[in-house]
Structures are given as structure tokens and as C-alpha cells.
C-alpha positions in Angstrom: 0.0 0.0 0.0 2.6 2.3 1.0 4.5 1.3 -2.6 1.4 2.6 -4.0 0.8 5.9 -2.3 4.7 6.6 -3.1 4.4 6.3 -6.7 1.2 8.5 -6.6 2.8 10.8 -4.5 5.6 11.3 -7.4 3.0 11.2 -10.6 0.9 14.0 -8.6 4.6 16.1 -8.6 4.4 15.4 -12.6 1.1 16.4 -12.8 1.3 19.7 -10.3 4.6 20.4 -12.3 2.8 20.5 -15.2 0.7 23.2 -14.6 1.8 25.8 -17.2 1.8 29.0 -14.2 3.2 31.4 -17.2 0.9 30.7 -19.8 -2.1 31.4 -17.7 -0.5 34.8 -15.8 -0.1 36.1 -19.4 -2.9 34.8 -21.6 -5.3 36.7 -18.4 -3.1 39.7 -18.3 -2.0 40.2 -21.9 -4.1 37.6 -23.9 -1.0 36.4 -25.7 0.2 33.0 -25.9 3.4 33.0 -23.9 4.3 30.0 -26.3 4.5 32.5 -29.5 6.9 34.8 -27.6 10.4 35.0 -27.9 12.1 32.0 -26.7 8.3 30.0 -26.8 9.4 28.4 -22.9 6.6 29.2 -19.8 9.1 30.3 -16.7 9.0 33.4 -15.7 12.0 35.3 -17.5 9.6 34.6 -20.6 6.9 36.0 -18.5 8.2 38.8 -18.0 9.3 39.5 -21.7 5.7 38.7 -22.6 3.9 40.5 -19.4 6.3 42.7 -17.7 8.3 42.3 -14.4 5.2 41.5 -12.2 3.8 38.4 -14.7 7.3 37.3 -14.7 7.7 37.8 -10.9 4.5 36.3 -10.1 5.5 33.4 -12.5 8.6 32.5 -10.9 6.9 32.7 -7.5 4.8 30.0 -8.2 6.8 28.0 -9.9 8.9 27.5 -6.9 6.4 26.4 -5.2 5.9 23.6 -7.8 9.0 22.2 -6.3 8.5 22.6 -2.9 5.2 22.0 -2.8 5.9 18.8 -4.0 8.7 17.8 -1.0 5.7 19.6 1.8 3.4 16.8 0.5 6.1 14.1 -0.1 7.1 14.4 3.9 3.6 14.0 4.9 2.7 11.0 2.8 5.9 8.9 3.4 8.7 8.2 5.5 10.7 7.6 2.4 13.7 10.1 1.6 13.8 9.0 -2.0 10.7 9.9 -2.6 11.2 13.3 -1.2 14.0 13.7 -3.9 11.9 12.1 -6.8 8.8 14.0 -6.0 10.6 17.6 -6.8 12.3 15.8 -9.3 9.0 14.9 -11.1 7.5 18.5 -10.3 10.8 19.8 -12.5 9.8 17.2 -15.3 6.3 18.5 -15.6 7.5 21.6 -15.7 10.0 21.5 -18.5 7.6 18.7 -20.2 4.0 19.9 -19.2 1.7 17.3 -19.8 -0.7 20.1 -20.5 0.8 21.8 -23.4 1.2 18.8 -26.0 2.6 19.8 -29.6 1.4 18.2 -32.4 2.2 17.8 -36.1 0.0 17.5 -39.0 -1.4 14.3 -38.7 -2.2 14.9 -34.8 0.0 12.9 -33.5 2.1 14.5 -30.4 5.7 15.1 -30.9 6.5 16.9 -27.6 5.4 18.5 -24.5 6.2 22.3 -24.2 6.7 24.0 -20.9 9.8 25.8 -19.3 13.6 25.3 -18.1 13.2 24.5 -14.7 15.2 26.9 -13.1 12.5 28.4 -10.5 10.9 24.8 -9.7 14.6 23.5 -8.9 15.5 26.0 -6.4 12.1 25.1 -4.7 12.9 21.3 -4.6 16.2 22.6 -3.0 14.3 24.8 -0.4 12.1 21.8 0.8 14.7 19.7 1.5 16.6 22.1 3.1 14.5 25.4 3.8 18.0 27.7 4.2 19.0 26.7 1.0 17.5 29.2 -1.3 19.0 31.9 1.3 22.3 30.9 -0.9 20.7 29.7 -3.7 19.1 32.9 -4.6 21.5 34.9 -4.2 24.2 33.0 -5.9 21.8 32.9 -8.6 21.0 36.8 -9.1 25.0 37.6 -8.8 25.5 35.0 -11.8 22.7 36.5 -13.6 24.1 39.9 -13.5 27.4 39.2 -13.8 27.5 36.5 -16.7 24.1 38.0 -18.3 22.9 35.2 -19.6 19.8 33.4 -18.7 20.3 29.7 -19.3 23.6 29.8 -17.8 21.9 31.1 -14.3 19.2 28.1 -14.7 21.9 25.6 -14.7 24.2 27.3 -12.2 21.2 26.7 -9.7 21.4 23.4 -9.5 25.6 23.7 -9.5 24.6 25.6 -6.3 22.3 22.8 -5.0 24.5 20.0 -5.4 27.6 21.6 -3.9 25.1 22.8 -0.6 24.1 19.8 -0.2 27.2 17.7 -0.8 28.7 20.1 2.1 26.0 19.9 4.4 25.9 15.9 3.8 29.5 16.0 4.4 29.1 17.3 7.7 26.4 14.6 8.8 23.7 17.3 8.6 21.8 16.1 6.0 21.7 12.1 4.3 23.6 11.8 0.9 20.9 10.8 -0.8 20.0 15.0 -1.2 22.7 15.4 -3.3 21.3 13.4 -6.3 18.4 15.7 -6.4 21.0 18.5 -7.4 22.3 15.7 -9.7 19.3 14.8 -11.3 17.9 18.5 -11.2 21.4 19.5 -13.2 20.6 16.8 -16.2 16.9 17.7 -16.9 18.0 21.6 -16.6 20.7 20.9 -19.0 18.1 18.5 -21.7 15.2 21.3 -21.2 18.3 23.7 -22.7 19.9 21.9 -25.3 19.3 24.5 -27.9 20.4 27.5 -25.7 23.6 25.3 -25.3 24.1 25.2 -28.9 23.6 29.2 -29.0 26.3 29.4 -26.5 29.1 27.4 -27.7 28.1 29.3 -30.9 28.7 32.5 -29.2 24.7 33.6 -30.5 23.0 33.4 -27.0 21.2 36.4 -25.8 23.0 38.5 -22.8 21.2 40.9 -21.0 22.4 44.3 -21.2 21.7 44.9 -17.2 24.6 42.6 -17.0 28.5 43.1 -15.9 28.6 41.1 -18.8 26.2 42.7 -21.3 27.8 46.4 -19.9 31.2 45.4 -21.0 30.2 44.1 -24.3 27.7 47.4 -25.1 31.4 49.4 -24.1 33.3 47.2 -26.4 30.8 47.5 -29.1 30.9 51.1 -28.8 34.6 51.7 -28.6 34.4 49.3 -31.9 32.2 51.6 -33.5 34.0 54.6 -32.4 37.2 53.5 -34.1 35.9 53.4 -37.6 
């Protein structure tokens, strides 16, 4: 019985994962289709190109909660620590594959399941196992953001951040091992959901933000380029 409640404990993750937050903040506030702007994702740096900064805020907010929510409800079900970590986990999986927002050819057939990156839903994983995580997490994260300017490197540096945390604290004896796979497992689904930004990088064609140390010094560059001619 318990078997059973476990594994419906970590499909329920999937399918409250799933729940496309960004899509529905903008479609009532703008009417678009979050899906038709820029880079097509749901998270909440989309949001916020598509809705402004309160959509995107409001975005991100709740798609942290996707991954702790899913650990709160984990802990009360079962005594099982592995299905604490699987449960966020799955919560990240719907997220970045929402089981909502199929995509379909011609013929009708699906071919894959939109949704975002799985940034914000990983650093809630990360606070349910370990509340005082995303009093580093966060931080760490907005410093690589505006320093290295450049979104999907921020979304994978979170769960960097996670896994050396927790590999620390596990080290220490306050927290089991078993924690640092979810910053494992949280790192390879981050880095599948942004296989194409990866391509833009090593290509040197992914977008920076100009807010950045990083985008500053390149606007500078650019201009002292343009002065010279």
C-alpha cells in the first residue's frame, strides 16, 4: 500500500509540475500566448518579456512552489527520503515537459510536450529539502545572472549551487547523501530542457542581458568598436 501511495505521491509532482503558471499569468493579463513569444518556454524570465516584471515575478513565485510543494506533501505522505527527492524531481519534469501543453504535427500525432527550463521549480525542490537553501541559492543565482548576463547559464548554475550545498551539508552529517542526487538529477533535466540554448552558447549567439556586468562590457566594447571606424 505504501509502494502505491509513493508512486502516486511522485505522478501527482508530474502532474502539479505541469501546470503551465506562465501561460495562464499572461494569456489573463496580456491575452498572448506565452508560447508564440520570444524563446516560446513558460518560466517566468519569458513571463516577464511577454507580461512585464510583475507576470514574470509572479511566475517564478509560483513555480517554486511547484518544487517545494511537492517535497511539503512528499514528507507527509511517506517516511521515504527517496521519494522526497523524486517527488521535486518529477515536479521539474512536468514543468519542462508539461503534460498540458502537448505539440502536435500535422497528422495529430504528439511530438512533444512544451513548458519551461526548470530553473525556479529546482531552487524550490532545494528549499524543501533544506529550507536555508535558497538563502544561498538565490542569491548566488541573481549575482550570476548579473554578472555572466545570460539566462540559461543562471538556470543551470542553480542546481551547481544545490549540489555543492548539499554535498557540504551531507558531508558534515547534517543532512543524508541521498540529497545530493536531487541537485544531480535536477542538473541533467536543466541541462536536456536547454539543449538549444547550449548550442547558441558554444556558438557564441545566445542572448546576454544588457543589465549585465557582462552585457555592460560588451555594449562598451561594441561602442569603442564603432568609435574607431
Amino acid at each position: 500500500m505504501q509502494t502505491v501511495l509513493d508512486l502516486a505521491v511522485i505522478f501527482l509532482a508530474y502532474v502539479f509540475g505541469s501546470i503551465p503558471f506562465g501561460l495562464l499569468i499572461v494569456k489573463l493579463k496580456t491575452g498572448k500566448d506565452i508560447r508564440e513569444v520570444e524563446s516560446g518556454r513558460t518560466g517566468g524570465t519569458n513571463a516577464m518579456r511577454a507580461a512585464g516584471f510583475w507576470a514574470g515575478f509572479a511566475t517564478a513565485m509560483l513555480d517554486i512552489f511547484k518544487g517545494f510543494g511537492a517535497v511539503w506533501v512528499a514528507q507527509q505522505v511517506t517516511p521515504d527520503h527517496w521519494v522526497h527527492v523524486l517527488a521535486p524531481l518529477a515536479a521539474i519534469l512536468g514543468h519542462n515537459h508539461s503534460l498540458f501543453l502537448p505539440e502536435r504535427d500535422e497528422n495529430g500525432r504528439i511530438i512533444r510536450l512544451r513548458g519551461g527550463a526548470g530553473g525556479a521549480p529546482s531552487v524550490g525542490g532545494a528549499m524543501g529539502l533544506w529550507p536555508a537553501s535558497i538563502l544561498i541559492i538565490l542569491p548566488l543565482g541573481m549575482l550570476t545572472f548579473f554578472t555572466v548576463g545570460i539566462a540559461s547559464i543562471t538556470t543551470i548554475a542553480v542546481a551547481f549551487f544545490a549540489i555543492i550545498i548539499f554535498a557540504i551539508r551531507a558531508w558534515l552529517g547534517l543532512m543524508p547523501w541521498v540529497d545530493v542526487w536531487y541537485g544531480v538529477g535536477a542538473l541533467i533535466l536543466l541541462i536536456w530542457a536547454l539543449r538549444p540554448n547550449l548550442v547558441k552558447l558554444f556558438a557564441g549567439q545566445e542572448r546576454i542581458v544588457k543589465y549585465s556586468l557582462n552585457g555592460w562590457l560588451r555594449a562598451r566594447k561594441d561602442a569603442k568598436e564603432q568609435e574607431s571606424k
